[in-house]
N, CA, C and O atoms as a Tripos MOL2 file, in Angstrom:
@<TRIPOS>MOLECULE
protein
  300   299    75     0     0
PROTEIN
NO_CHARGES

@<TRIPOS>ATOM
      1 N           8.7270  -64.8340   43.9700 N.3       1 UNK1
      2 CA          9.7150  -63.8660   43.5630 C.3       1 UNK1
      3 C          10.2800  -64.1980   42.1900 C.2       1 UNK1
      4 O          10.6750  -63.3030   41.4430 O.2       1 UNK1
      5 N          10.3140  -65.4120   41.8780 N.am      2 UNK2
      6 CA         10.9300  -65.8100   40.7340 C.3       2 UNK2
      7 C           9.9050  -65.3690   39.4990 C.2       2 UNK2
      8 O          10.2460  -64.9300   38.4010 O.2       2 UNK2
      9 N           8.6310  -65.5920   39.9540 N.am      3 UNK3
     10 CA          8.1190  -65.3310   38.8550 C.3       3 UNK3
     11 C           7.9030  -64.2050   38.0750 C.2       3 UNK3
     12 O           7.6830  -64.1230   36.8660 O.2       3 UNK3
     13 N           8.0400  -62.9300   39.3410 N.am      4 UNK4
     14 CA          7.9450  -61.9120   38.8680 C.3       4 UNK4
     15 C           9.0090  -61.6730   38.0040 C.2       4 UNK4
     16 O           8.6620  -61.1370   36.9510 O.2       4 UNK4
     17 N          10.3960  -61.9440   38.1400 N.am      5 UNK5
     18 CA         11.5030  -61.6000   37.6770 C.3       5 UNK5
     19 C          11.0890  -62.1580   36.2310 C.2       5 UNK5
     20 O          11.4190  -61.5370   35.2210 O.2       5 UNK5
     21 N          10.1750  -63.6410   36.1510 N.am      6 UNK6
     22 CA         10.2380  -63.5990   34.9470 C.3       6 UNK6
     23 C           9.6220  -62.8390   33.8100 C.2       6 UNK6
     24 O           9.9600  -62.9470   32.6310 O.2       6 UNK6
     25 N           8.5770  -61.9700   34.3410 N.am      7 UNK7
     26 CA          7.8510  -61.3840   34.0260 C.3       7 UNK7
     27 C           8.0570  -60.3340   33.4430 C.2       7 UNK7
     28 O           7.6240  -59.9950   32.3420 O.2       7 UNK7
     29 N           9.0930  -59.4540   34.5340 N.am      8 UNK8
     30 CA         10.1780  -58.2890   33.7850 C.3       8 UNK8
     31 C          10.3680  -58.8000   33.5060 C.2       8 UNK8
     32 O           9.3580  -59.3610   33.0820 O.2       8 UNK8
     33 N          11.5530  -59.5610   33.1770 N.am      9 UNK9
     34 CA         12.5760  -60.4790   32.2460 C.3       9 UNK9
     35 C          12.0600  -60.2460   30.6250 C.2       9 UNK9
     36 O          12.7050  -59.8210   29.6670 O.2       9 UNK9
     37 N          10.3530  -60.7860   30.7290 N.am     10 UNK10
     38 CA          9.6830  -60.9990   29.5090 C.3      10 UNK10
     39 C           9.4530  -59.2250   29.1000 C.2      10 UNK10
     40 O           9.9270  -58.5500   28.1870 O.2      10 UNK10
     41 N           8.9220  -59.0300   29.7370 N.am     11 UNK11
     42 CA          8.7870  -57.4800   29.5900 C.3      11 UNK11
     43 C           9.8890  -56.3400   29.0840 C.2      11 UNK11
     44 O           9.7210  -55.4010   28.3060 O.2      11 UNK11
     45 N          11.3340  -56.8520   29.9650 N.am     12 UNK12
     46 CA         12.5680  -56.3100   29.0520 C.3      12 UNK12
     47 C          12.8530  -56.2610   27.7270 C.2      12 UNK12
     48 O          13.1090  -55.3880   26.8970 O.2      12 UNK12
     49 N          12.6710  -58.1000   27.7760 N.am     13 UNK13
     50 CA         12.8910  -58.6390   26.2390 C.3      13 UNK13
     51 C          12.0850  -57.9260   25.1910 C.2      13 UNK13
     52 O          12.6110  -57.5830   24.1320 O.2      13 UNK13
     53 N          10.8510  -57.7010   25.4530 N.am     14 UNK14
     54 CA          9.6640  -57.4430   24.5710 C.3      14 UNK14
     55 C          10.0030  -55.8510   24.2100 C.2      14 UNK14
     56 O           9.6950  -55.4320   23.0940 O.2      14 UNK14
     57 N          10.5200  -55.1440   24.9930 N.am     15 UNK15
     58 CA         10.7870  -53.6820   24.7880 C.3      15 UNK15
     59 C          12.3800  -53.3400   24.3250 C.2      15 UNK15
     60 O          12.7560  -52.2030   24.0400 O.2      15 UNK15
     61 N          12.9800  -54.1780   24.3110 N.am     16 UNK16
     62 CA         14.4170  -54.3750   23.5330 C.3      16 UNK16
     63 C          13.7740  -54.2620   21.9470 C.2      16 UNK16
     64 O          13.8550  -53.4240   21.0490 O.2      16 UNK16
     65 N          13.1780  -55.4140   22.0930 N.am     17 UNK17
     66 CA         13.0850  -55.8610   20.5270 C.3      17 UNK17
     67 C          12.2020  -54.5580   19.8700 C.2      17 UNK17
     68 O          12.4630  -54.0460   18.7820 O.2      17 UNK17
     69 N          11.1370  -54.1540   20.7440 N.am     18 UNK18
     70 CA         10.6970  -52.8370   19.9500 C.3      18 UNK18
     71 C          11.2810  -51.8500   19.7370 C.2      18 UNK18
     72 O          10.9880  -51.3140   18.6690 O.2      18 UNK18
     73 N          12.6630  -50.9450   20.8610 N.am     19 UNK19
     74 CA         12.8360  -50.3270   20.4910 C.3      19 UNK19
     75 C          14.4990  -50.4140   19.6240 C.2      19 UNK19
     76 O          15.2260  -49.4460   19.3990 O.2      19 UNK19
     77 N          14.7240  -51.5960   19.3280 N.am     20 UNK20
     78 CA         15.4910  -51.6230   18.0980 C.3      20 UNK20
     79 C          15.1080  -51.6630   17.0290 C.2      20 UNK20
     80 O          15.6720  -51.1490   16.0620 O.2      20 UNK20
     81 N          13.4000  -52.6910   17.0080 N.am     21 UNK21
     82 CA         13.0130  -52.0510   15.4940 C.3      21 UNK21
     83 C          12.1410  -50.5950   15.2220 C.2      21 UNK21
     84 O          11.4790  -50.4360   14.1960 O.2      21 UNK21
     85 N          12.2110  -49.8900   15.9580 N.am     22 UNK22
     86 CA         11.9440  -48.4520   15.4870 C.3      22 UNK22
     87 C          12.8410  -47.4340   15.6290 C.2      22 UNK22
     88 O          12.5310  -46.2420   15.6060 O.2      22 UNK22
     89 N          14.2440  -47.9820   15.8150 N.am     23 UNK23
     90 CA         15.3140  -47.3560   15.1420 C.3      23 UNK23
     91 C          15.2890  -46.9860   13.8400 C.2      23 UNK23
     92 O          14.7130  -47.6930   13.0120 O.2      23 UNK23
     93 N          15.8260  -45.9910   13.5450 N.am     24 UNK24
     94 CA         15.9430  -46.2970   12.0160 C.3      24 UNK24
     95 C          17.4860  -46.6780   11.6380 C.2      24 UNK24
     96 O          18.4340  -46.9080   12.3880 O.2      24 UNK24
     97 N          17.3800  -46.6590    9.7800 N.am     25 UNK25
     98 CA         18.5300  -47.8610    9.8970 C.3      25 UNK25
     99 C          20.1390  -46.9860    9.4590 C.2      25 UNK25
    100 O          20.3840  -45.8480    9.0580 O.2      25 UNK25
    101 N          20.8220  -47.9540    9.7200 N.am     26 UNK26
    102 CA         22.3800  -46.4930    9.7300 C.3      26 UNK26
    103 C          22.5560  -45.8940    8.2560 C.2      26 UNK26
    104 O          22.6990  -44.6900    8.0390 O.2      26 UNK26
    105 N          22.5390  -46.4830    7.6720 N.am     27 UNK27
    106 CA         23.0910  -46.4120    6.3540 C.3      27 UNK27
    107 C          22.0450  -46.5940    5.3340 C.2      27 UNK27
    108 O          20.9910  -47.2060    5.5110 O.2      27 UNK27
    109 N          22.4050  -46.0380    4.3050 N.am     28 UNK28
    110 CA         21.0810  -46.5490    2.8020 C.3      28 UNK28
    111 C          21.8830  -46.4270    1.7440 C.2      28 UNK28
    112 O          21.9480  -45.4390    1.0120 O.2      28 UNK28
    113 N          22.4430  -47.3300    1.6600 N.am     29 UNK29
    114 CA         23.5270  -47.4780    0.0170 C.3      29 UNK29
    115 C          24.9920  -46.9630    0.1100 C.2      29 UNK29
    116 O          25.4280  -46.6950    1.2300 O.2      29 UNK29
    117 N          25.3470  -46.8910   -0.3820 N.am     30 UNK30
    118 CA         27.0470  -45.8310   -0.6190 C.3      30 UNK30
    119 C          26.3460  -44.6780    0.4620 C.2      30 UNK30
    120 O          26.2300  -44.6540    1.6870 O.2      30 UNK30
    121 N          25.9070  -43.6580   -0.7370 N.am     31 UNK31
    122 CA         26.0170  -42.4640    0.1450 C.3      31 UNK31
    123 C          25.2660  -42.3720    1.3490 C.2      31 UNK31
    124 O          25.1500  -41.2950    1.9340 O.2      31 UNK31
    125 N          24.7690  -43.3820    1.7440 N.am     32 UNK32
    126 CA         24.2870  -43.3370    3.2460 C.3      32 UNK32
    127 C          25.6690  -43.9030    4.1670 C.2      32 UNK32
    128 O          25.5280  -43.8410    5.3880 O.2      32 UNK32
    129 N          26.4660  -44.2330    3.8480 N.am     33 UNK33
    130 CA         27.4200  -44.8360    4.3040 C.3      33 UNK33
    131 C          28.4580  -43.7570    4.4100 C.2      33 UNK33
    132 O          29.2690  -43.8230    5.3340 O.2      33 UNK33
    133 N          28.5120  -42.6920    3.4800 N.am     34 UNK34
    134 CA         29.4040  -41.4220    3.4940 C.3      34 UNK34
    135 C          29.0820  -39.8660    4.6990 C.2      34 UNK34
    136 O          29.7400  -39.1650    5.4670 O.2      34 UNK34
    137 N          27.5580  -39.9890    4.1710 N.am     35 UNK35
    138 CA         26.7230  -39.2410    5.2440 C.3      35 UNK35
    139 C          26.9150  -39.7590    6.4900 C.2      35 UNK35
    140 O          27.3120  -39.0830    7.4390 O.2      35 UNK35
    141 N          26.6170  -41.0830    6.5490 N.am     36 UNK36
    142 CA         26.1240  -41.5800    8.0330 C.3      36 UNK36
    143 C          27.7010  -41.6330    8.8230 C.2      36 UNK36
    144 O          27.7250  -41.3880   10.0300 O.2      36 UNK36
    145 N          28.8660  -41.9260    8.1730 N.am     37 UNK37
    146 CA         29.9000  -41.9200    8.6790 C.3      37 UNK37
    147 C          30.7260  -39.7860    9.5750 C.2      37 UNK37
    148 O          31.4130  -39.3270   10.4870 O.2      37 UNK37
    149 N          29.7480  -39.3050    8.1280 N.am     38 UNK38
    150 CA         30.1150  -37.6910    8.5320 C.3      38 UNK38
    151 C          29.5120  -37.2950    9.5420 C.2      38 UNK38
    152 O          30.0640  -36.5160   10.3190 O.2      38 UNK38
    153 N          27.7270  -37.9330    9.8290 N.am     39 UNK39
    154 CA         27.7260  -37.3670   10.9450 C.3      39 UNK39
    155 C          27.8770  -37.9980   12.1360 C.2      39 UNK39
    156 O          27.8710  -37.3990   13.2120 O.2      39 UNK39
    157 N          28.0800  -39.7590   11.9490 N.am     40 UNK40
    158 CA         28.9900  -40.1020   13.4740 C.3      40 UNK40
    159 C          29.7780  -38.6150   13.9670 C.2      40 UNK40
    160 O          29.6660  -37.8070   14.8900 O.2      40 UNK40
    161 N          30.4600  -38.7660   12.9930 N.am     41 UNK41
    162 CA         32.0840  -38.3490   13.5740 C.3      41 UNK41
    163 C          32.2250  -36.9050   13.7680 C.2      41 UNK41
    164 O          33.1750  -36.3580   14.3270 O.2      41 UNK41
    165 N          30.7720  -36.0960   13.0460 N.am     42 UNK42
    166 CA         30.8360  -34.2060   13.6550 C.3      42 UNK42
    167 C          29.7780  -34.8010   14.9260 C.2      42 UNK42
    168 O          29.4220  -33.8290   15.5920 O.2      42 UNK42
    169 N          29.2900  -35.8450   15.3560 N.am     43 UNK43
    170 CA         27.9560  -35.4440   16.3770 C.3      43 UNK43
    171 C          26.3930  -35.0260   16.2600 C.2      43 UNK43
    172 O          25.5620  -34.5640   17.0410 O.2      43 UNK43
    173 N          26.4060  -35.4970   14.6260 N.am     44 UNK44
    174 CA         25.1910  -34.8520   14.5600 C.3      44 UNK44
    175 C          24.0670  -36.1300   14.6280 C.2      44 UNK44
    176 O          24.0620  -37.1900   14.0020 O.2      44 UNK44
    177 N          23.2940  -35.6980   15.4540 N.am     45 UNK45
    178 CA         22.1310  -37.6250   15.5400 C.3      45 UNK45
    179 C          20.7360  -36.6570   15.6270 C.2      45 UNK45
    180 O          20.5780  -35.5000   16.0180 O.2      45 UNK45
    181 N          19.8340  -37.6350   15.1000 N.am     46 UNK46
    182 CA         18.2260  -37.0100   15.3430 C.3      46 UNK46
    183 C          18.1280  -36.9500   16.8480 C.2      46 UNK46
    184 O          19.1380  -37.3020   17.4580 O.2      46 UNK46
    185 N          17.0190  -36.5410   17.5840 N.am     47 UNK47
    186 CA         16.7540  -36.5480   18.8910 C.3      47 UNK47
    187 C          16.0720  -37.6030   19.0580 C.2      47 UNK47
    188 O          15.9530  -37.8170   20.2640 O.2      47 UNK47
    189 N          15.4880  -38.4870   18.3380 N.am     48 UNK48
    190 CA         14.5510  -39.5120   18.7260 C.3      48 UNK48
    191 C          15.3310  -40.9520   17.9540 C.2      48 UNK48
    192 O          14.8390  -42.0510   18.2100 O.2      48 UNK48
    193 N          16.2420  -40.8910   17.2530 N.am     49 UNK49
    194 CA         17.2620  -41.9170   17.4020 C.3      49 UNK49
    195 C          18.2170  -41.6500   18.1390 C.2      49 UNK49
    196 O          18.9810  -42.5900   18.3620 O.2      49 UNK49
    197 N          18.4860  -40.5060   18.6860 N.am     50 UNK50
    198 CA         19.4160  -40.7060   20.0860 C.3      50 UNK50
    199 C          18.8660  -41.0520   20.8820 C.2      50 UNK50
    200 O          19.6730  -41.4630   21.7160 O.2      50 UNK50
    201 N          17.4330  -41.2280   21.3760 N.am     51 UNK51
    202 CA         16.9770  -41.1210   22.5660 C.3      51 UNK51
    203 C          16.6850  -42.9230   22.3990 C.2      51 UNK51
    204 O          16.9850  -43.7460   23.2640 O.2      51 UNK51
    205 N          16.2110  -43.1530   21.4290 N.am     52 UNK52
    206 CA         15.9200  -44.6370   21.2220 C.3      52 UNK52
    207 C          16.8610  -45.0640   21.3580 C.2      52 UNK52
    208 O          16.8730  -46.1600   21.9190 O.2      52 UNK52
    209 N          18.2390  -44.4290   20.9120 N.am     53 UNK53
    210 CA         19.8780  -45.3200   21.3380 C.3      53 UNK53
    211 C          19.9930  -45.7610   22.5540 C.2      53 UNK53
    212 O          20.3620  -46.8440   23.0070 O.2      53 UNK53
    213 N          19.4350  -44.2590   23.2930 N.am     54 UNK54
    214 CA         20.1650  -44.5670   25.2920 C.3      54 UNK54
    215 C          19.1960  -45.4560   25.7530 C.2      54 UNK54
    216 O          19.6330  -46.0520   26.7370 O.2      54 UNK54
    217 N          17.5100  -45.9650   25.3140 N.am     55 UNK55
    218 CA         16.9590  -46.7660   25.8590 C.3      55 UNK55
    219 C          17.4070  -47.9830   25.2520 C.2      55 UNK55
    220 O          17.9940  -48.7980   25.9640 O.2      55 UNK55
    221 N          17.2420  -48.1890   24.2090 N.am     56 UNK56
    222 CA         18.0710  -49.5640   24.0470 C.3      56 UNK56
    223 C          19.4630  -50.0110   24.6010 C.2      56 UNK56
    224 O          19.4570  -51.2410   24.6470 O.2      56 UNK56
    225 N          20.5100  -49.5630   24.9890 N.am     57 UNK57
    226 CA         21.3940  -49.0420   26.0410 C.3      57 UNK57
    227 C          21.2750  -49.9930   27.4530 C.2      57 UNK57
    228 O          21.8160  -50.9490   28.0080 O.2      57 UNK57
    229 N          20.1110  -48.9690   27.6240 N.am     58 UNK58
    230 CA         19.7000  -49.6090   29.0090 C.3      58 UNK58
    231 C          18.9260  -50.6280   29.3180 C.2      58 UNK58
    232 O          19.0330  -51.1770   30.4140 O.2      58 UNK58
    233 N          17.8730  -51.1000   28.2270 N.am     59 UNK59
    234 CA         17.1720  -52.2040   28.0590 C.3      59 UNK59
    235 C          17.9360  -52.9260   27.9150 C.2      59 UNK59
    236 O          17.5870  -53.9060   28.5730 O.2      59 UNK59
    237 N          18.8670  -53.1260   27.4320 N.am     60 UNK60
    238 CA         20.3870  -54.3960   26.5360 C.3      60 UNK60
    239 C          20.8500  -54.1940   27.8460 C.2      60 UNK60
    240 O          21.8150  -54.9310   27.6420 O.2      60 UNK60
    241 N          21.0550  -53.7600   29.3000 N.am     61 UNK61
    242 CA         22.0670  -53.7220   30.2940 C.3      61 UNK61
    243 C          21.1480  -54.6990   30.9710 C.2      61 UNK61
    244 O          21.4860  -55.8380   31.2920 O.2      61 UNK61
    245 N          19.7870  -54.0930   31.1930 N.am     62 UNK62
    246 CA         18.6200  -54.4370   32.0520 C.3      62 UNK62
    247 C          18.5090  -56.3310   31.4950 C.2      62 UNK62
    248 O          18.5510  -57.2650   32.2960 O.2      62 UNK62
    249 N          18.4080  -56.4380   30.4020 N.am     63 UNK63
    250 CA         18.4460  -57.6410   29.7630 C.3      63 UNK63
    251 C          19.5340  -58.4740   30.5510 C.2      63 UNK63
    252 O          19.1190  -59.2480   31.4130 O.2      63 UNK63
    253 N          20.8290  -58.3820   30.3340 N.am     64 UNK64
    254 CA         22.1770  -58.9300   30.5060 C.3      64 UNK64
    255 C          22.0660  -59.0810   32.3010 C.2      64 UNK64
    256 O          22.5290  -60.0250   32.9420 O.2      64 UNK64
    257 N          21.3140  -57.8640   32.8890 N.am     65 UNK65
    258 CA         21.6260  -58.3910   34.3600 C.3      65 UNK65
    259 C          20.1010  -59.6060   34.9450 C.2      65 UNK65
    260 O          19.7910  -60.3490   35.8760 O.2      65 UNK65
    261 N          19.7040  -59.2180   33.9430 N.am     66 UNK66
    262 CA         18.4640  -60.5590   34.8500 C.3      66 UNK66
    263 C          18.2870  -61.9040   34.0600 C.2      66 UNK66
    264 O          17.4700  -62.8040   34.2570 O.2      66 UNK66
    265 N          19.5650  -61.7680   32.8350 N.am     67 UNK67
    266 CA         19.4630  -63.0950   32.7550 C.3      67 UNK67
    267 C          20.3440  -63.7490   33.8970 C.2      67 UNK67
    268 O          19.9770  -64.7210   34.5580 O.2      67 UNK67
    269 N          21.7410  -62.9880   34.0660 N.am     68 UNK68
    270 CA         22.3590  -63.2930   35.1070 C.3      68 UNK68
    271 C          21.9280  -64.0690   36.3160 C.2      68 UNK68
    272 O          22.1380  -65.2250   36.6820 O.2      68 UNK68
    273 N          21.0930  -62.8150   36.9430 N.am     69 UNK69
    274 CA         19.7310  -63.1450   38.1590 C.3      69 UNK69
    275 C          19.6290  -64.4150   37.8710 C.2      69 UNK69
    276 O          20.4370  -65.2500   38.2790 O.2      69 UNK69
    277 N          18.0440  -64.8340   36.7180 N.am     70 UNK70
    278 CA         17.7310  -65.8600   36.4580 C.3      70 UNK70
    279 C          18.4300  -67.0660   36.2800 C.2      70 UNK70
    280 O          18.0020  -68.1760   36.5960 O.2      70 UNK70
    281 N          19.2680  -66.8760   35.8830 N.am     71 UNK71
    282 CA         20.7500  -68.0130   36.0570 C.3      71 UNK71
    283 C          21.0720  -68.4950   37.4390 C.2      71 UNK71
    284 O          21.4860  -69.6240   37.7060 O.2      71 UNK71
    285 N          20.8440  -67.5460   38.2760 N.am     72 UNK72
    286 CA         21.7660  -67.6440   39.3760 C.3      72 UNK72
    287 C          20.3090  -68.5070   40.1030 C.2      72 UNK72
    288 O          20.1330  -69.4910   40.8210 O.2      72 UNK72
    289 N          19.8380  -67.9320   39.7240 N.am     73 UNK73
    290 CA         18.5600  -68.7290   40.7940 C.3      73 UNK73
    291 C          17.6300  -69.9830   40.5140 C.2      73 UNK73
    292 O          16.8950  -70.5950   41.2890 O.2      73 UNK73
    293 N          17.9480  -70.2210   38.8560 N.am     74 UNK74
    294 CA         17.7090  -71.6370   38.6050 C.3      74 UNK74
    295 C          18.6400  -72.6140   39.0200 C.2      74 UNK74
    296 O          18.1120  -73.7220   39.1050 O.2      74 UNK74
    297 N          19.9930  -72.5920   39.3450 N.am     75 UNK75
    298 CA         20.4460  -73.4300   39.9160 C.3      75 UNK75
    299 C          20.9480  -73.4090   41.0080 C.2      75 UNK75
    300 O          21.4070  -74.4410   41.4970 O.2      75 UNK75
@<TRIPOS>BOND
     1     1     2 1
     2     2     3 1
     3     3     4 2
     4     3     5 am
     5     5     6 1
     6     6     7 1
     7     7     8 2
     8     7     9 am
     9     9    10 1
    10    10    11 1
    11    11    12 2
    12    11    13 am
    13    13    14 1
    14    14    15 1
    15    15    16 2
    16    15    17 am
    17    17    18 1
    18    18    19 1
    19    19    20 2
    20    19    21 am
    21    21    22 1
    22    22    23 1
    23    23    24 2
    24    23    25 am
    25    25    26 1
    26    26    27 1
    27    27    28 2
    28    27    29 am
    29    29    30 1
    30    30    31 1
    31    31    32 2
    32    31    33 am
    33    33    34 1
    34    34    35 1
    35    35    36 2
    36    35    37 am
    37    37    38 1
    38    38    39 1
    39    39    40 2
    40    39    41 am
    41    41    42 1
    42    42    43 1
    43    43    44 2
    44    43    45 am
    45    45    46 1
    46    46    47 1
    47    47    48 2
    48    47    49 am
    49    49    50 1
    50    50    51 1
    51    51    52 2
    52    51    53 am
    53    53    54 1
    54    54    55 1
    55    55    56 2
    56    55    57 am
    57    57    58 1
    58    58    59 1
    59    59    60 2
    60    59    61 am
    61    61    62 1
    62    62    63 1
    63    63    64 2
    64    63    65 am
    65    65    66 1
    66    66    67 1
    67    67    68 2
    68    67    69 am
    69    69    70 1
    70    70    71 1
    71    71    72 2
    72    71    73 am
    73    73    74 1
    74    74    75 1
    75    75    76 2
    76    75    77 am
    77    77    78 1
    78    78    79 1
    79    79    80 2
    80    79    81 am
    81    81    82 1
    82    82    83 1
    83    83    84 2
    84    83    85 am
    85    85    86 1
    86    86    87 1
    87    87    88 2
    88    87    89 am
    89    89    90 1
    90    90    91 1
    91    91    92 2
    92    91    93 am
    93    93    94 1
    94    94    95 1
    95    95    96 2
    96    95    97 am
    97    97    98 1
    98    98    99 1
    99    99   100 2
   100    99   101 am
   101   101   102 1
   102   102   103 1
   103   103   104 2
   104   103   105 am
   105   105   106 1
   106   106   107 1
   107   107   108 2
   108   107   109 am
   109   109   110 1
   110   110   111 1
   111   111   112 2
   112   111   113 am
   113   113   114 1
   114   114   115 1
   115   115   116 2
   116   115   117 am
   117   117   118 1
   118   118   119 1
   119   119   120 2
   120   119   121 am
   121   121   122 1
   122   122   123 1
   123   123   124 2
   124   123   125 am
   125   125   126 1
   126   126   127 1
   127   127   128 2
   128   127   129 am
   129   129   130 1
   130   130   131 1
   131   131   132 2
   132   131   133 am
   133   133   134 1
   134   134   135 1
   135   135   136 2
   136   135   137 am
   137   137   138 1
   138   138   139 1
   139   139   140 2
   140   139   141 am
   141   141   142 1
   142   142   143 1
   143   143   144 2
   144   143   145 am
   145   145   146 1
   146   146   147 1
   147   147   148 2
   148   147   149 am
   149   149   150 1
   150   150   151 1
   151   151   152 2
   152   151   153 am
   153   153   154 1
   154   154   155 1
   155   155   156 2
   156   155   157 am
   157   157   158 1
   158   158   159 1
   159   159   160 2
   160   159   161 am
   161   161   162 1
   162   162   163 1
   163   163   164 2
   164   163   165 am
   165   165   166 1
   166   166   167 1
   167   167   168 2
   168   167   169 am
   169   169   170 1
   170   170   171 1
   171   171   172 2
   172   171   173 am
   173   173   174 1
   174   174   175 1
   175   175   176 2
   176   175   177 am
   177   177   178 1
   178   178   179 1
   179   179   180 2
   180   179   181 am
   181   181   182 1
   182   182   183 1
   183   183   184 2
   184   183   185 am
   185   185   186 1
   186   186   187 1
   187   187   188 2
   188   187   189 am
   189   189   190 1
   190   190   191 1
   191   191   192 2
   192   191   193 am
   193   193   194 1
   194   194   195 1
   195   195   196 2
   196   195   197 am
   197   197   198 1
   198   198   199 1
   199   199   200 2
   200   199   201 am
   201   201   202 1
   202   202   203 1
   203   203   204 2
   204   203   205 am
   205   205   206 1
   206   206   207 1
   207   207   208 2
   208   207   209 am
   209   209   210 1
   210   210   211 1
   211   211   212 2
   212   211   213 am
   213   213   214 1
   214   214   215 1
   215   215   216 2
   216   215   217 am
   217   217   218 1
   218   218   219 1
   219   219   220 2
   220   219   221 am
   221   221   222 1
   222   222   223 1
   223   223   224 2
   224   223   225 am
   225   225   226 1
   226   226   227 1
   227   227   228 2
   228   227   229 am
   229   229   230 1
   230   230   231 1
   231   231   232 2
   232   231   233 am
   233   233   234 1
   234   234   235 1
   235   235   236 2
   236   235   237 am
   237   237   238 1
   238   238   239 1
   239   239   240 2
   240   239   241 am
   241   241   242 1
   242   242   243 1
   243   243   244 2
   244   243   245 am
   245   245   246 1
   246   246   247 1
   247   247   248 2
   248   247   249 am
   249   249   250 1
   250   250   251 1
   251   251   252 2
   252   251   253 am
   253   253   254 1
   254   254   255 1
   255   255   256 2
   256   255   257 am
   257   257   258 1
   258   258   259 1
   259   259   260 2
   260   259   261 am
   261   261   262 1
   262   262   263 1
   263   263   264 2
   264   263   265 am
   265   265   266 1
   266   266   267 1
   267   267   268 2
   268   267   269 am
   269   269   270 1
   270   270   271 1
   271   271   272 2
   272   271   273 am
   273   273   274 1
   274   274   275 1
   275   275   276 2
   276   275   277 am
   277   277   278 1
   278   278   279 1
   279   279   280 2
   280   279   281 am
   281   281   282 1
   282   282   283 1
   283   283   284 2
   284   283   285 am
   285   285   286 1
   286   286   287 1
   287   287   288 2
   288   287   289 am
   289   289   290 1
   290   290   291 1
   291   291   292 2
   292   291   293 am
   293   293   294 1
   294   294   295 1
   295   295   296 2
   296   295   297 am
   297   297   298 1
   298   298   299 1
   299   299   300 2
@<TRIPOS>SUBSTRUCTURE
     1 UNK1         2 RESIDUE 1 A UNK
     2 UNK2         6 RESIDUE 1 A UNK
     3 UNK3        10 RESIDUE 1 A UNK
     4 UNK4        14 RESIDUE 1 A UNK
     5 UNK5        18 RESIDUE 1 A UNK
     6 UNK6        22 RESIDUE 1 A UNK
     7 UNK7        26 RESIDUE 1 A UNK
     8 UNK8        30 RESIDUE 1 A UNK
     9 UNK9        34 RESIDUE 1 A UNK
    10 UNK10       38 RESIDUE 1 A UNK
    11 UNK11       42 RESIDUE 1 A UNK
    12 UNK12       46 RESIDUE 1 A UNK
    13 UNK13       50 RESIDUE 1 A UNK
    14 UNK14       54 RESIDUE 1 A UNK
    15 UNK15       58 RESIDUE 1 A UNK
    16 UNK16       62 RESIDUE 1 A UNK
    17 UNK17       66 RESIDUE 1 A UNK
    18 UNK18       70 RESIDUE 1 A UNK
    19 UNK19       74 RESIDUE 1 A UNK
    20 UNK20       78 RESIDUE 1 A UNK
    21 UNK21       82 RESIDUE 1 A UNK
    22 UNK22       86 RESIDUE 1 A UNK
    23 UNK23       90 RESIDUE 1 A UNK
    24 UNK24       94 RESIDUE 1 A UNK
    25 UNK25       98 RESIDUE 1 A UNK
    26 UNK26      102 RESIDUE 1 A UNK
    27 UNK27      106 RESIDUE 1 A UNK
    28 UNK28      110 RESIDUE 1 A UNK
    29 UNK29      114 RESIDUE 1 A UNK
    30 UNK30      118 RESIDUE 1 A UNK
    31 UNK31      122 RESIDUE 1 A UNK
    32 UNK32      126 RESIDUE 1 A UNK
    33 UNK33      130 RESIDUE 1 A UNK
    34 UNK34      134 RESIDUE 1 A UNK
    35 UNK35      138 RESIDUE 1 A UNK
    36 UNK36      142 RESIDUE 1 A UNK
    37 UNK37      146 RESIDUE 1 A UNK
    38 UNK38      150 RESIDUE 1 A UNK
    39 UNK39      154 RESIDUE 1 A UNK
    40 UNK40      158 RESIDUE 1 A UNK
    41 UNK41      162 RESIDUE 1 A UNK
    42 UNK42      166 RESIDUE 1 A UNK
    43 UNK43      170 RESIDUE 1 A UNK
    44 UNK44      174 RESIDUE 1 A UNK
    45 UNK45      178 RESIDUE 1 A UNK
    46 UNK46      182 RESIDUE 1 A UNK
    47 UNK47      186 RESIDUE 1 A UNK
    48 UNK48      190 RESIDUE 1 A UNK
    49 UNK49      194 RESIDUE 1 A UNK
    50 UNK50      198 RESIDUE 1 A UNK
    51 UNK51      202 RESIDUE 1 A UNK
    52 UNK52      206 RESIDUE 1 A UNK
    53 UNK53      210 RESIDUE 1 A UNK
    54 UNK54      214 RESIDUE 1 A UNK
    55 UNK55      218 RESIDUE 1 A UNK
    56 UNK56      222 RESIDUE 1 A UNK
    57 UNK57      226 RESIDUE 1 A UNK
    58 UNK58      230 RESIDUE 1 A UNK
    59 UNK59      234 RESIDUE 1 A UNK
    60 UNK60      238 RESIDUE 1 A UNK
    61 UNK61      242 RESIDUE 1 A UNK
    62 UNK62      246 RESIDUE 1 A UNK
    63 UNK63      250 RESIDUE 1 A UNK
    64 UNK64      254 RESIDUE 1 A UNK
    65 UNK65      258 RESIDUE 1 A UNK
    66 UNK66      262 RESIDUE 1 A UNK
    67 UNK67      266 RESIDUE 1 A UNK
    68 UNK68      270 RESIDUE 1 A UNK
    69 UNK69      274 RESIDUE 1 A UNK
    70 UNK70      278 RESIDUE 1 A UNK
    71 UNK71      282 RESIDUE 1 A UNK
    72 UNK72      286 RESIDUE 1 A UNK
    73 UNK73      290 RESIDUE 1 A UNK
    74 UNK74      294 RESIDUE 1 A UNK
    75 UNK75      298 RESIDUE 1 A UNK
């Protein structure tokens, strides 16, 4: 049983890290910083960096609870 967990575990990790780097990135200079702040704050997001948001989201939750797990069951 343990091992499998480590397996997801590895498998979480590995899909965290991808889908943060195919985010794209917030800001690009000043006026990416003026833009990117205007459309936080009206709501406006691409559909495929929102969607990459809510999985990373849940991958970063999925992460946090099986290190837990794994913690709990190495000692």
């Amino acid at each position: 049983m343990r091992l499998a967990l480590i397996i997801i575990y590895v498998v979480v990790c590995v899909s965290l890290i991808a889908t943060v780097l195919l985010q794209s990135g917030r800001s690009a200079g000043l006026s990416g910083a003026i833009t990117g702040g205007a459309q936080s704050l009206f709501g406006k997001k691409k559909g495929m960096d929102d969607l990459l948001g809510r999985i990373t989201t849940g991958l970063a939750v999925g992460f946090m609870i099986m290190a837990i797990i794994l913690t709990i069951l190495a000692s």
